[in-house]
Backbone as CSV, one residue per row, in Angstrom:
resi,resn,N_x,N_y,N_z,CA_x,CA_y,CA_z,C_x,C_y,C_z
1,UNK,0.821,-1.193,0.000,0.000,0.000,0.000,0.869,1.262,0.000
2,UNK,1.735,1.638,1.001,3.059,2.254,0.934,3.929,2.440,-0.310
3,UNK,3.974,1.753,-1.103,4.295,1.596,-2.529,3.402,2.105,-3.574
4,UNK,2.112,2.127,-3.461,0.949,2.154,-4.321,1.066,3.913,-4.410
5,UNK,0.971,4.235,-2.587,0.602,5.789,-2.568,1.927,6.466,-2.506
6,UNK,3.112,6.129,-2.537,4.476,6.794,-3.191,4.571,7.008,-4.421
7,UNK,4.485,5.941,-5.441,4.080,6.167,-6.720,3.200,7.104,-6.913
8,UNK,1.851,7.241,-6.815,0.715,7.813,-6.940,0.927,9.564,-6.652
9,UNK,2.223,9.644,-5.576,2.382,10.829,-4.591,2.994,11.797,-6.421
10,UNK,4.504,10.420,-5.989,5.472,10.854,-7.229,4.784,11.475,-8.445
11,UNK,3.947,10.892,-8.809,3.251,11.071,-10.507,2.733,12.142,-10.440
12,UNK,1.945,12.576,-9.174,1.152,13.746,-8.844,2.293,15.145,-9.225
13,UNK,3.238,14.719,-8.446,3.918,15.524,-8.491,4.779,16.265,-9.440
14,UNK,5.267,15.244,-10.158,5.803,15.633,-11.148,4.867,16.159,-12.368
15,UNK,3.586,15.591,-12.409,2.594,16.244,-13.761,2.154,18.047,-12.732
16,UNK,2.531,18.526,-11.475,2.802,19.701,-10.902,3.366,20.591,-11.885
17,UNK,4.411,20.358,-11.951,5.481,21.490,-12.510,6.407,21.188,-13.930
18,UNK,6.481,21.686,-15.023,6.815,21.181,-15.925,8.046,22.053,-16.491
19,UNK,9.101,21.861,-16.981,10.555,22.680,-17.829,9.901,23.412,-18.909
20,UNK,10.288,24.208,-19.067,10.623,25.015,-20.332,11.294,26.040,-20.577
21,UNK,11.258,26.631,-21.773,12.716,27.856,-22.066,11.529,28.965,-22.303
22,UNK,11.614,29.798,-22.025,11.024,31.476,-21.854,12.387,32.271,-22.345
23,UNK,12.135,33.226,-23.393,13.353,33.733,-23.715,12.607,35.547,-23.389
24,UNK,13.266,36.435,-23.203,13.038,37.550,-23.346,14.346,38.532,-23.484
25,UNK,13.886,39.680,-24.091,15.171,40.521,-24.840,16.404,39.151,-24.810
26,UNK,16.064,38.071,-25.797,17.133,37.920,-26.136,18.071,36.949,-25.438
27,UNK,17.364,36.679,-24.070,18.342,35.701,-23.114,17.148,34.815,-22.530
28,UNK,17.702,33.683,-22.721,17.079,32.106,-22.835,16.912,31.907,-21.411
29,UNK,15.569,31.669,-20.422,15.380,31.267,-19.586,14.965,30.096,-18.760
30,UNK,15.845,29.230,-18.367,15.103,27.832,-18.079,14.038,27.929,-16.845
31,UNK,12.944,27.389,-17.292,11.699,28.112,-16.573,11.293,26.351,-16.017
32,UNK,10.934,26.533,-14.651,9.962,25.872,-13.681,8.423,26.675,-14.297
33,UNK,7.493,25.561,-15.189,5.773,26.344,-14.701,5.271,25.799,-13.922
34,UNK,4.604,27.136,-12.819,3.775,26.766,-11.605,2.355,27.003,-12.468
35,UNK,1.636,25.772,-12.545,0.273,25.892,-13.135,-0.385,25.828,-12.337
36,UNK,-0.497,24.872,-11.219,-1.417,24.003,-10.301,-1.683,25.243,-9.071
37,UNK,-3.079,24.873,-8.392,-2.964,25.936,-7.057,-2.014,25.824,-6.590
38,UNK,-1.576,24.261,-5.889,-0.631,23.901,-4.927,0.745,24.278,-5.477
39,UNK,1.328,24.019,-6.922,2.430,24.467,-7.199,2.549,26.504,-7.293
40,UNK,1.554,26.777,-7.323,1.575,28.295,-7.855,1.539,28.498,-6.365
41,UNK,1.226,28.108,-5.180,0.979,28.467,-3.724,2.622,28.231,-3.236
42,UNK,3.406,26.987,-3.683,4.405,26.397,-2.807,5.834,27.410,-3.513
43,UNK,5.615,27.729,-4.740,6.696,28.526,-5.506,8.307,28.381,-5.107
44,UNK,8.791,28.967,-4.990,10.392,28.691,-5.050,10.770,28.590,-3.578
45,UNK,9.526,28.554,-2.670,9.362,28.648,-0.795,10.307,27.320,-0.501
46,UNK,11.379,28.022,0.557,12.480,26.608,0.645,13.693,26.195,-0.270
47,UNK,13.470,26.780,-1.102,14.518,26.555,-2.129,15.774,27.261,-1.791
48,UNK,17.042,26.987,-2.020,18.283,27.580,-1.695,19.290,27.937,-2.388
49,UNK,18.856,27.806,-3.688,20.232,27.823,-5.246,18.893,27.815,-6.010
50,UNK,19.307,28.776,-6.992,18.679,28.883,-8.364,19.845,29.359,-9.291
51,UNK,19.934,28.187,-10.683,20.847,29.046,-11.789,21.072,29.956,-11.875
52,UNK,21.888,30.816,-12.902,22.037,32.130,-13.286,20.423,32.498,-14.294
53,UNK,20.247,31.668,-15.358,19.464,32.095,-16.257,18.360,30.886,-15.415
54,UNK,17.957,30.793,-14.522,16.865,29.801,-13.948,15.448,30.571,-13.463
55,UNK,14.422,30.322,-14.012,13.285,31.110,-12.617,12.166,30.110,-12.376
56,UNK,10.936,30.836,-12.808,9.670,29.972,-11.912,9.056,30.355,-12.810
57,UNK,8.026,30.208,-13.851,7.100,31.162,-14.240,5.526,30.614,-13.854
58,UNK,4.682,31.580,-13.319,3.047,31.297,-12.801,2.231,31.354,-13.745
59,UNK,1.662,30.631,-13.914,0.468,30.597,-14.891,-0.896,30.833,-14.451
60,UNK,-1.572,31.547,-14.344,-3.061,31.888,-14.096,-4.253,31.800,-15.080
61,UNK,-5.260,31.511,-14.430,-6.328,31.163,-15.109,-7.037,32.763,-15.899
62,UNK,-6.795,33.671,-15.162,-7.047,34.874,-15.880,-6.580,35.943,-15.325
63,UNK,-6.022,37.205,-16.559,-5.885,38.575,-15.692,-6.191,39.048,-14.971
64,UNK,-5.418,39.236,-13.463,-6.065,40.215,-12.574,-4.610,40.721,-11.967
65,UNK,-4.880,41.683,-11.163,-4.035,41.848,-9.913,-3.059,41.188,-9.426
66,UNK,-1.964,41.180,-8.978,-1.682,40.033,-8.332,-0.164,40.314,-7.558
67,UNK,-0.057,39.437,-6.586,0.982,39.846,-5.140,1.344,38.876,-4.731
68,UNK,3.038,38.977,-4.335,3.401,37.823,-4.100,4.136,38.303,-2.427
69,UNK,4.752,37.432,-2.410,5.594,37.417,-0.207,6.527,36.687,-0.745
70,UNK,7.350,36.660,0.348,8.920,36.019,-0.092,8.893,35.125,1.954
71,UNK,7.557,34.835,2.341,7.713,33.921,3.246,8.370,32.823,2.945
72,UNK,8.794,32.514,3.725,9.619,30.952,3.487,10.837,30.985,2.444
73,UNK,11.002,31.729,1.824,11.970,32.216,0.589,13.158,32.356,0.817
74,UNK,14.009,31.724,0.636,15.497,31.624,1.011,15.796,32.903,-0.235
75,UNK,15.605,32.736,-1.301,16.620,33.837,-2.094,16.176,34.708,-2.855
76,UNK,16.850,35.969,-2.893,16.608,36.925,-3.214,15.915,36.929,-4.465
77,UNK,14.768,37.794,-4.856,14.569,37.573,-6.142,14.087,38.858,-6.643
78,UNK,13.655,38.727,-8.082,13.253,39.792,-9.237,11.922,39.066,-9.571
79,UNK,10.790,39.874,-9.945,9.445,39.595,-10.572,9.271,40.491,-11.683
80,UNK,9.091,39.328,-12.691,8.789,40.476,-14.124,7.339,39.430,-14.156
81,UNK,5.891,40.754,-14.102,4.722,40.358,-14.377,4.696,40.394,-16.003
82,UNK,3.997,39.484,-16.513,3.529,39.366,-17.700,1.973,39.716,-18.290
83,UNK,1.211,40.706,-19.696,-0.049,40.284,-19.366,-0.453,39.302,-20.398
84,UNK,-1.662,38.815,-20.731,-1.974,37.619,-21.356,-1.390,37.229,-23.164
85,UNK,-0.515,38.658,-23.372,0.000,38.226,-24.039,1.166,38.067,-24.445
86,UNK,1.698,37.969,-22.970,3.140,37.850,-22.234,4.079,39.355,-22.859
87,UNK,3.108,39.917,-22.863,4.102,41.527,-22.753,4.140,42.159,-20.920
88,UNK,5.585,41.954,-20.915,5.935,43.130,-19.561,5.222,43.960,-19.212
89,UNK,4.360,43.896,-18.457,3.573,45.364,-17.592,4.313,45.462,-16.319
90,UNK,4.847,44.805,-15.693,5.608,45.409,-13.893,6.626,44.347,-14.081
91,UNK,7.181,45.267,-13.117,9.245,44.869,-12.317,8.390,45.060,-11.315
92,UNK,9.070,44.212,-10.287,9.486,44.504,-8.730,11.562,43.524,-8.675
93,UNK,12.539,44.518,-8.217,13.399,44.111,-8.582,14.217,44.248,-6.868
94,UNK,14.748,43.397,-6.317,15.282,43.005,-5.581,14.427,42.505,-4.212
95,UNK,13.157,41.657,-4.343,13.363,41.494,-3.462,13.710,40.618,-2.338
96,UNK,13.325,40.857,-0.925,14.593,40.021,-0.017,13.626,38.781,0.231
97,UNK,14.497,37.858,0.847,13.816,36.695,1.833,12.844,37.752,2.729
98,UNK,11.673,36.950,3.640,11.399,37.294,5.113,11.618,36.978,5.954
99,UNK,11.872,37.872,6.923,12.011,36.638,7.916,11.499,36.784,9.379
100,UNK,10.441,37.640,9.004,9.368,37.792,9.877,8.306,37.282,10.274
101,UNK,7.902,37.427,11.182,5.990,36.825,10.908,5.136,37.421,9.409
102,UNK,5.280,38.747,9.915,4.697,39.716,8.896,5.294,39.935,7.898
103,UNK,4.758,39.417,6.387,5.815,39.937,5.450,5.064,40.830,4.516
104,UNK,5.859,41.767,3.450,5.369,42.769,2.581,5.191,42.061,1.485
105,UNK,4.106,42.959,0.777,3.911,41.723,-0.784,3.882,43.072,-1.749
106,UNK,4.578,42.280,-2.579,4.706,42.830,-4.104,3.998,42.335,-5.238
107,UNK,3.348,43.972,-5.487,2.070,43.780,-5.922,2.713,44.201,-7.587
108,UNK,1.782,43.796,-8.829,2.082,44.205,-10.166,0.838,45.614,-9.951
109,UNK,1.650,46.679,-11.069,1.032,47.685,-11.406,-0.302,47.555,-11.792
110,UNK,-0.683,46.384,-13.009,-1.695,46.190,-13.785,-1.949,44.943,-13.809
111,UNK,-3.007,44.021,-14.039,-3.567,42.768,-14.355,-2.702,42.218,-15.190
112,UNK,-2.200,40.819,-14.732,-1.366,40.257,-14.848,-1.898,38.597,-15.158
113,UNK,-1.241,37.939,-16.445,-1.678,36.788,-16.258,-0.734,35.947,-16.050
114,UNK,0.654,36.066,-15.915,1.892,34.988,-15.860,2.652,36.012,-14.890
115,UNK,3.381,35.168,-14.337,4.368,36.231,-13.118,5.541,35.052,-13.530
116,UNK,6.913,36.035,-13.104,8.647,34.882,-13.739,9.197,35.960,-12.792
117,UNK,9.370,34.276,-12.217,10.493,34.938,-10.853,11.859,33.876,-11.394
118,UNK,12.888,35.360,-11.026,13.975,35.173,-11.211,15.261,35.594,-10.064
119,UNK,16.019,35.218,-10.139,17.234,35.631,-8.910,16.974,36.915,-9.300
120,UNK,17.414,37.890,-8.104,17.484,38.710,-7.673,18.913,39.718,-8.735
121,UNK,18.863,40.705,-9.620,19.673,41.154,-10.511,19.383,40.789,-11.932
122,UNK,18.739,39.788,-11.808,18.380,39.032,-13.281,17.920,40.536,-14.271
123,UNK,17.149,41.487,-13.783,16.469,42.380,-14.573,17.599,43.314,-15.391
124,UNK,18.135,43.648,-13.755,19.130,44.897,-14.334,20.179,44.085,-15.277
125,UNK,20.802,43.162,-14.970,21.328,42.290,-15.672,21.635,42.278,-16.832
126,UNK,20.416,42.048,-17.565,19.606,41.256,-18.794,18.610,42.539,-19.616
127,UNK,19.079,43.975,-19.038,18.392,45.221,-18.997,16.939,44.892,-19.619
128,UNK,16.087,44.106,-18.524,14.629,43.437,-19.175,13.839,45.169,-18.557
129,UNK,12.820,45.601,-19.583,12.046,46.724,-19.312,10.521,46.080,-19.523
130,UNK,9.591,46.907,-19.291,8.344,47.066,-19.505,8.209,47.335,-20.733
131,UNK,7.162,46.642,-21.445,7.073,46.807,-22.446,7.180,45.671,-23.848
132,UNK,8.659,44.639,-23.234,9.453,43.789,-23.739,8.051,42.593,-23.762
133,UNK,8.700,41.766,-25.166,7.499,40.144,-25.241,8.425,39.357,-24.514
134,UNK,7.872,38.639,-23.771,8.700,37.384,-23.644,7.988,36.096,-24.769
135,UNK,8.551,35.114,-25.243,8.025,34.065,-26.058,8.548,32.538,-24.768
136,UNK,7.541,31.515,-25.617,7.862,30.494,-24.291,8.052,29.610,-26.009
């Protein structure tokens, strides 16, 4: 039985989160997609190393609003919001772990349907602006 629901756990898990390359201005991003509630809820929380060109990208069911926390978040990061037709509408660029009870959330300017979190510098970096397509 122990065997049955490890397997079952595993499979779950892995049809969670899937690879792909997201390129924008030009530099190739190996992308984690968070599709699922549970994967779009658990995000990069706990994690301790991310590549240079590595992030997360969120997938949502539709444009709106949207805010993230860096609870549980070991590393620093950058958020470039996307809107549904993966053009750049908001940066939020450095921000920290928490490590509070209370943490601050970073909100996008405008309705947003994909959010790509990346290490922390990735923007200035990679001089990614508003405005820019990303392609997947």
């Amino acid at each position: 039985m122990r065997k049955v629901l490890f397997i079952f756990l595993l499979v779950f898990l892995i049809s969670c989160t899937k690879n792909d390359i997201l390129e924008i201005n030009n530099v190739k991003i190996d992308i984690e997609i968070a599709q699922t509630d549970y994967t779009r809820q658990q995000g990069l929380m706990f994690r301790k190393e991310m590549g240079k060109n590595q992030g997360m990208l969120f997938v949502f069911d539709e444009e709106k609003p949207r805010s993230f926390w860096m609870k549980n978040t070991y590393l620093a990061l950058d958020i470039i919001f996307l809107d549904k037709d993966m053009k750049v509408v908001s940066i939020v660029e450095g921000m920290e772990p928490c490590k509070e009870t209370e943490c601050p959330t970073y909100e996008s300017k405008v309705p947003t349907m994909y959010a790509l979190e990346v290490n922390s510098g990735f923007v200035k970096e990679n001089n990614i602006k508003e405005g820019m397509t990303a392609k997947l």
